[in-house]
C-alpha positions as CSV (number, residue, x, y, z in Angstrom):
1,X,-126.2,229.1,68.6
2,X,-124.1,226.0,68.2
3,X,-126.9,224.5,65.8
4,X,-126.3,227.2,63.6
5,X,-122.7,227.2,63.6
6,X,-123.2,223.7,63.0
7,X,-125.1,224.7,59.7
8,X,-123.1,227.0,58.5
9,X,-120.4,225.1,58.8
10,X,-121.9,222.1,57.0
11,X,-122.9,224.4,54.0
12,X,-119.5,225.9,53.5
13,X,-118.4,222.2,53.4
14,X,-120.9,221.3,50.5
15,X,-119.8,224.7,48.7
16,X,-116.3,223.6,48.8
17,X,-117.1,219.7,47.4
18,X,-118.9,221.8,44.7
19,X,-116.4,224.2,43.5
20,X,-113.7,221.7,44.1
21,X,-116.0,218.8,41.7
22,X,-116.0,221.8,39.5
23,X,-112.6,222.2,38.5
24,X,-112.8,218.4,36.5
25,X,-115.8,217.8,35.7
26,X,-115.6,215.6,32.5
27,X,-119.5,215.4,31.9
28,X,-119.8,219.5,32.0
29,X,-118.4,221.6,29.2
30,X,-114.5,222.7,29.7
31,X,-113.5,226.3,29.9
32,X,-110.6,228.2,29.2
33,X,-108.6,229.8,25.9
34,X,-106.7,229.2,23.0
35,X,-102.8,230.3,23.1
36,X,-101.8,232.6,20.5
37,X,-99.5,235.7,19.6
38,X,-100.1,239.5,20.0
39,X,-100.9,239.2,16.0
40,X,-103.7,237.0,16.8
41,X,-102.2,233.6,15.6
42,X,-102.5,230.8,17.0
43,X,-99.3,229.6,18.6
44,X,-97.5,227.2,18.6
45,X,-99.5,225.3,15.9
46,X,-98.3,223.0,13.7
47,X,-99.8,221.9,10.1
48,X,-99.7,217.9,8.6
49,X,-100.3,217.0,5.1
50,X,-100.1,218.1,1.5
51,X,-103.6,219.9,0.4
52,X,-104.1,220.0,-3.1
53,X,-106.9,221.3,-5.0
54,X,-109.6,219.0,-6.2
55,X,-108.1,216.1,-3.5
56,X,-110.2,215.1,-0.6
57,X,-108.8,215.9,2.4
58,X,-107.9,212.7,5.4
59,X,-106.4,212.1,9.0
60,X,-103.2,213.3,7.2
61,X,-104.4,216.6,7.2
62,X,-104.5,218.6,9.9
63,X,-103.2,221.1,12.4
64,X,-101.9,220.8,16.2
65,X,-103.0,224.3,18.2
66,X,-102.8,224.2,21.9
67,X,-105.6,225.7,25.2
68,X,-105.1,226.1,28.3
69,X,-107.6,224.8,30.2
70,X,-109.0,226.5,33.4
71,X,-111.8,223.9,34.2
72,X,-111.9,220.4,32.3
73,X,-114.9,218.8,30.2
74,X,-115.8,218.5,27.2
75,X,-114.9,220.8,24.1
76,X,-115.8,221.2,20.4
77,X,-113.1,223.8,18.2
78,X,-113.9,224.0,15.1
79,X,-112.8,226.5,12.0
80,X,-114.9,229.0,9.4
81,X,-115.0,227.3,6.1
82,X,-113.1,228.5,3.2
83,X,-112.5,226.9,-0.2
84,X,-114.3,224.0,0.4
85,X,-113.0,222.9,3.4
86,X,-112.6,223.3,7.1
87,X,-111.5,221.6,10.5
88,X,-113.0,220.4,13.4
89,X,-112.1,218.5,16.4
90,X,-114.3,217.2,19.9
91,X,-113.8,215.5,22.8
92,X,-112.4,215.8,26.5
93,X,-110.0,217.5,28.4
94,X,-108.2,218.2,31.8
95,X,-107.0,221.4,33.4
96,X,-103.9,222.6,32.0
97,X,-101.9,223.5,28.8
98,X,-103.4,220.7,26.2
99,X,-102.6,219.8,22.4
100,X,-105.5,219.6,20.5
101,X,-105.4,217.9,16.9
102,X,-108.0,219.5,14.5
103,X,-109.0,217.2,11.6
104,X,-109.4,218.5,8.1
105,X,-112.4,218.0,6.0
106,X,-113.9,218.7,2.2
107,X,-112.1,219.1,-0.9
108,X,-110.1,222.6,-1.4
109,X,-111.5,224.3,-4.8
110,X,-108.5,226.3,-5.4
111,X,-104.8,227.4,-5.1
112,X,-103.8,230.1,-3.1
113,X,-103.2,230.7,1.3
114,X,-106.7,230.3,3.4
115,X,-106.7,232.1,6.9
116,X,-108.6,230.2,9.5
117,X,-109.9,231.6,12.9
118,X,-111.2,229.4,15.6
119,X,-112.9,230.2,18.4
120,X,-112.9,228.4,22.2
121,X,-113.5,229.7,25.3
122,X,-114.3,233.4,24.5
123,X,-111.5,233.6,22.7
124,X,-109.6,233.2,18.9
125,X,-107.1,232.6,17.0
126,X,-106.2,232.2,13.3
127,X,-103.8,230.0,11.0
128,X,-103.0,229.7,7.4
129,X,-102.8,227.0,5.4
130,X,-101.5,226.7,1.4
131,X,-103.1,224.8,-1.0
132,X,-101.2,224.1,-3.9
133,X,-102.1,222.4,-7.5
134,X,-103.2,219.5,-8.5
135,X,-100.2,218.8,-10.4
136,X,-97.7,219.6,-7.9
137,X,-94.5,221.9,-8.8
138,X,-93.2,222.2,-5.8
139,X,-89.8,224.1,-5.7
140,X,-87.4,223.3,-2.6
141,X,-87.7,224.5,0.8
142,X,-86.2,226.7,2.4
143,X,-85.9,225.6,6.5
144,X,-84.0,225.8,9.4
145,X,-83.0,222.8,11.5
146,X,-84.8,223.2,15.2
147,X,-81.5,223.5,18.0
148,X,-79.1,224.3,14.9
149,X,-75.8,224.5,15.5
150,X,-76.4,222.6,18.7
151,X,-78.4,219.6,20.1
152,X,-81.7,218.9,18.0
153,X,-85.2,219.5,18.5
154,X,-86.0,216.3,19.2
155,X,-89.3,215.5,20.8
156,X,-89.1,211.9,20.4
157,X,-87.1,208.8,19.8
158,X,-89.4,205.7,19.0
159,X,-88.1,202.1,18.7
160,X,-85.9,199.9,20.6
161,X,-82.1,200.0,19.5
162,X,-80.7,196.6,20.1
163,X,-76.9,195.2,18.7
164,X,-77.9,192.7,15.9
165,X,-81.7,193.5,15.4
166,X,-82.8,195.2,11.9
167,X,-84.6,198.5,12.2
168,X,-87.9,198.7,11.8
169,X,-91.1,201.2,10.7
170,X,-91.4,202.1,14.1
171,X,-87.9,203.3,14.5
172,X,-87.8,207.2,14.1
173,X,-86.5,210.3,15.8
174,X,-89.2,213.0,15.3
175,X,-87.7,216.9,15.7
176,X,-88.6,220.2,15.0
177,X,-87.9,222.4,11.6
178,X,-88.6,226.1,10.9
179,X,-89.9,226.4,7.1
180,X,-89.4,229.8,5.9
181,X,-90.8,229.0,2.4
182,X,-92.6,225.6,1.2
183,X,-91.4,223.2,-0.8
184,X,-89.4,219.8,-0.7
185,X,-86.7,218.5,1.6
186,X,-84.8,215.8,2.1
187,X,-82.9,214.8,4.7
188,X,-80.4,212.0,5.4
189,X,-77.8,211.3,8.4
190,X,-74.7,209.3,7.3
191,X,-74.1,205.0,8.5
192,X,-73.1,205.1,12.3
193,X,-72.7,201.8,13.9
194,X,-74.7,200.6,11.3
195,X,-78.0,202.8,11.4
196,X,-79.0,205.7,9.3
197,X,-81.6,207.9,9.6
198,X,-83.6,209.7,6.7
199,X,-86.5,212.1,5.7
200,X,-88.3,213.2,2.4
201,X,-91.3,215.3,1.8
202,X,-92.9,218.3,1.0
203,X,-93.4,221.0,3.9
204,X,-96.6,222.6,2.8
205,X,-97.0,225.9,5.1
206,X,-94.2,227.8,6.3
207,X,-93.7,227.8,10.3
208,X,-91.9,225.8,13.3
209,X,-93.8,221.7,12.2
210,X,-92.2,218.2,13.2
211,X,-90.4,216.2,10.8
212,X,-90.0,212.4,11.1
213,X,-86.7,210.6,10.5
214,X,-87.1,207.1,9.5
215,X,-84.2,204.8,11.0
216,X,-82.4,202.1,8.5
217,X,-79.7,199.2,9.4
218,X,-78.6,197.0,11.8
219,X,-76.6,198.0,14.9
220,X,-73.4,196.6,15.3
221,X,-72.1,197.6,18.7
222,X,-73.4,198.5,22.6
223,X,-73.1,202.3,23.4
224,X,-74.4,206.0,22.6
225,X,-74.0,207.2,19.0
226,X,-73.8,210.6,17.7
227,X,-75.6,211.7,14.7
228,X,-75.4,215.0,12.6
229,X,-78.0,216.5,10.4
230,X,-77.5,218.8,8.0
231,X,-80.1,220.5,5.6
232,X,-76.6,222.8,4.0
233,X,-77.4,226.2,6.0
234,X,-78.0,224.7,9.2
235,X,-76.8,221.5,11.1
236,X,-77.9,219.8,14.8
237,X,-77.0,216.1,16.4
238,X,-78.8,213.9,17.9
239,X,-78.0,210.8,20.3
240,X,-78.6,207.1,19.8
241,X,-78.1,204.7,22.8
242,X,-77.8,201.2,21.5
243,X,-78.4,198.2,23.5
244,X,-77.6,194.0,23.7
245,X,-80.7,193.6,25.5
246,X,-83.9,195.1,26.2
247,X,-84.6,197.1,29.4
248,X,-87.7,198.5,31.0
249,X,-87.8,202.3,31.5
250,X,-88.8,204.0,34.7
251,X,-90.9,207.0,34.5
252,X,-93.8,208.7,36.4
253,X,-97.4,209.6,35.4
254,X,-97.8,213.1,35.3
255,X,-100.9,213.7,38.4
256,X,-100.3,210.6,40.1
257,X,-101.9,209.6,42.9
258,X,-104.3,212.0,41.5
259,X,-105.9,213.0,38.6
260,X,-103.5,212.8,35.1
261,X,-102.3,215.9,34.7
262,X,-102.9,217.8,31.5
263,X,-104.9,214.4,29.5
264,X,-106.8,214.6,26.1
265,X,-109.6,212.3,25.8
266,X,-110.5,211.9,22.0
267,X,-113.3,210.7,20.0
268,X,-116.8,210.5,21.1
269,X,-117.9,207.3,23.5
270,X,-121.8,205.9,22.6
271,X,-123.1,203.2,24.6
272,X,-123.5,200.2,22.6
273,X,-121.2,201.4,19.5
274,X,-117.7,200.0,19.4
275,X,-114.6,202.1,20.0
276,X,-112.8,202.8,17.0
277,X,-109.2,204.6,16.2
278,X,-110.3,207.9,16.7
279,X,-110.5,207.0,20.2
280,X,-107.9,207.9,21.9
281,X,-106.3,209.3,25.3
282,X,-103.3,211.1,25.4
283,X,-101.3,211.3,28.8
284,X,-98.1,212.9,29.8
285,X,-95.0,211.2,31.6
286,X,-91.6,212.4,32.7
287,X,-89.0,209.7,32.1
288,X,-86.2,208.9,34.2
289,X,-84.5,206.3,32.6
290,X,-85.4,205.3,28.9
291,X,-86.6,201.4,28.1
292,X,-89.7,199.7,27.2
293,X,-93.1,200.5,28.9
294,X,-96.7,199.2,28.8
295,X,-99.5,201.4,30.1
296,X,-103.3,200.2,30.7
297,X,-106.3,201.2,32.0
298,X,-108.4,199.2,33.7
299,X,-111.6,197.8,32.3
300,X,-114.9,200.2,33.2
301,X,-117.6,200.3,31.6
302,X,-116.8,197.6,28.8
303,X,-113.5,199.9,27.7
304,X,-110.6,200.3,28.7
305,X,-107.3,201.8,27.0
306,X,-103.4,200.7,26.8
307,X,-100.0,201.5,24.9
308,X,-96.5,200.1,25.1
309,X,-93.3,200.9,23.3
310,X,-89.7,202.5,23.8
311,X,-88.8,205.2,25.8
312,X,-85.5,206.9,23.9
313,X,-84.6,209.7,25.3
314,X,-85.5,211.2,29.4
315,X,-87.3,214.3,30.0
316,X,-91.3,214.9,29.7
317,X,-93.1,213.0,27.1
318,X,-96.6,212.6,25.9
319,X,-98.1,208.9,25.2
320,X,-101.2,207.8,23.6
321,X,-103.3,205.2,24.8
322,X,-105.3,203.6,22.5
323,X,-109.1,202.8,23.6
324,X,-110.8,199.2,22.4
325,X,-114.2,197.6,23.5
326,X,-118.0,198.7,23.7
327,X,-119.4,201.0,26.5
328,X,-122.6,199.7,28.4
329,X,-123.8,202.3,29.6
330,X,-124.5,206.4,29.7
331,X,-122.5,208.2,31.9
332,X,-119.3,209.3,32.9
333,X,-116.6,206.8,34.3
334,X,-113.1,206.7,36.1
335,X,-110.4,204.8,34.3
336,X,-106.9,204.2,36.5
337,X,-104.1,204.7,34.3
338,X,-101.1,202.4,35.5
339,X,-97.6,201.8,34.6
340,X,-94.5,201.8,36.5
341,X,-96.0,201.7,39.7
342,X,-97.9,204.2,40.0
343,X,-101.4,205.5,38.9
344,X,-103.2,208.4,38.0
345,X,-106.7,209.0,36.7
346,X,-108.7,209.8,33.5
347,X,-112.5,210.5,33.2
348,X,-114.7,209.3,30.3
349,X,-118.3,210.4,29.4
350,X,-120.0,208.4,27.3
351,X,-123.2,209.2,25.5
């Protein structure tokens, strides 16, 4: 009697290791579905770049949908193909809500709006996407500023802010617009302690997308800065905190000690061929108190993967982590992320 409680008892135990393995299990495929509307669109999801008949498409052009992700793995999403062109995007992910970044390919053959469906885990969604002509004529758009009349949208603030040092291309406050009709816009702030911040392009597909505004100037004083935006219907501010020397943020990785909560592994991993840019992890942290940061894996496997830069602005954010080196060896692989202290995990399979 006791050897068979003994038994069962040892059984239930490997069940639970099982189902428990399961739930993250990078080297199995991932499960779960695509967010989207009662219409059937995919939502949120935001479209990059200009398509233009006759031009071949690049990285520039493509759209962010996001999944939520019941068991993590591997995943491949990939669109119909209409007028000569189509996206696609693999790689890895872990449980939870994640952003997935579909690449455009092909050439489109012709003006007009294409309506997309994608399919992942049982389930799809649909987005449209305008191509215009190859000569242009754009008119001017017509948009909404995210958070108008109050705070903006703003989902980032990249660059350090320092009394006496020039701004630089990696200085930009990125927030959200609602396009109502494609088209131009341009967008400047006015000179506050010496800084300006501007925008110019073409929005391409109407819908809530993130618009990038490019910082110019030198500051000339410590302290926090208001700036207003104003498209002429709608207006929203946003806040610059300028330093006189550079500090290190504190923040914590989402997961840790565990697994990092919510990660994107990009790009496919080969043993013996070389990372390249496409390999990528994305990993989510909520910041405390803003200030520089460098994050790194360590090295497993041949590879590893690391980021620094400027933490603006407190609240949850999303960094990338940028992979270099060769893999070995088949198989899938641990990599501790750390950075401020404390660590959580990502998993790799490489092929």
């Amino acid at each position: 009697m006791k050897l068979n409680s003994l038994i069962t008892a040892f059984l239930a135990l490997i069940l639970f290791v099982t189902a428990c393995k399961k739930n993250d299990d990078p080297g199995g495929a991932s499960t779960g579905k695509l967010l989207s509307a009662i219409t059937g669109d995919c939502t949120p999801v935001t479209v990059n770049g200009i398509f233009k008949v006759d031009s071949v498409l690049t990285d520039d052009n493509y759209v962010d949908v996001k999944i939520d992700v019941a068991i993590g793995g591997s995943f491949t999403i990939k669109s119909d193909s209409l007028n000569g062109y189509s996206f696609k995007k693999t790689g890895t992910v872990g449980t939870g809500v994640n952003t997935i970044r579909l690449y455009a390919s092909g050439k489109p053959l012709a003006t007009g709006t294409n309506t997309f469906t994608i399919v992942y885990g049982g389930t799809a969604c649909n987005f449209s996407i305008t191509v215009f002509g190859a000569g242009g004529g754009f008119g001017t758009a017509l948009y909404t500023l995210g958070g108008s009349p109050g705070n903006c949208s703003v989902s980032a603030i990249t660059g350090n802010y320092i009394v006496g040092q020039a701004m630089t291309a990696v200085n930009k406050v990125e927030m959200t617009v609602n396009v109502n009709g494609p088209g131009t816009y341009n967008i400047a702030t006015a000179v506050i302690n010496g800084v300006t911040f501007s925008a110019s392009g073409i929005f391409t597909n109407p819908g809530i997308q993130n618009i990038f505004l490019s910082a110019s100037g030198i500051p000339t004083s410590a302290g926090t800065f208001n700036y207003p935006v104003t498209n002429g219907a709608t207006n929203c501010n946003f806040s610059i905190t300028c330093n006189t020397v550079i500090t290190s943020a504190t923040y914590a990785l989402s997961g840790a000690p565990g697994n990092c909560t919510a990660a994107v592994v990009n790009g496919t991993y080969t043993a013996g061929t070389a990372l390249t840019a496409s390999n990528t992890a994305v990993i989510n942290v909520n910041v405390t108190s803003p200030g520089i940061y460098n994050i790194a894996t360590t090295t497993v496997n041949g590879i590893s993967f690391s980021a620094s830069g400027t933490f603006n602005i407190t609240g949850p954010q999303q960094v990338t982590l940028i992979g270099t080196g060769t893999p070995a060896m088949a198989g899938p692989f641990n990599y501790p992320v750390s950075g401020a202290a404390n660590t959580c995990g990502i998993s790799v399979t490489v092929l």
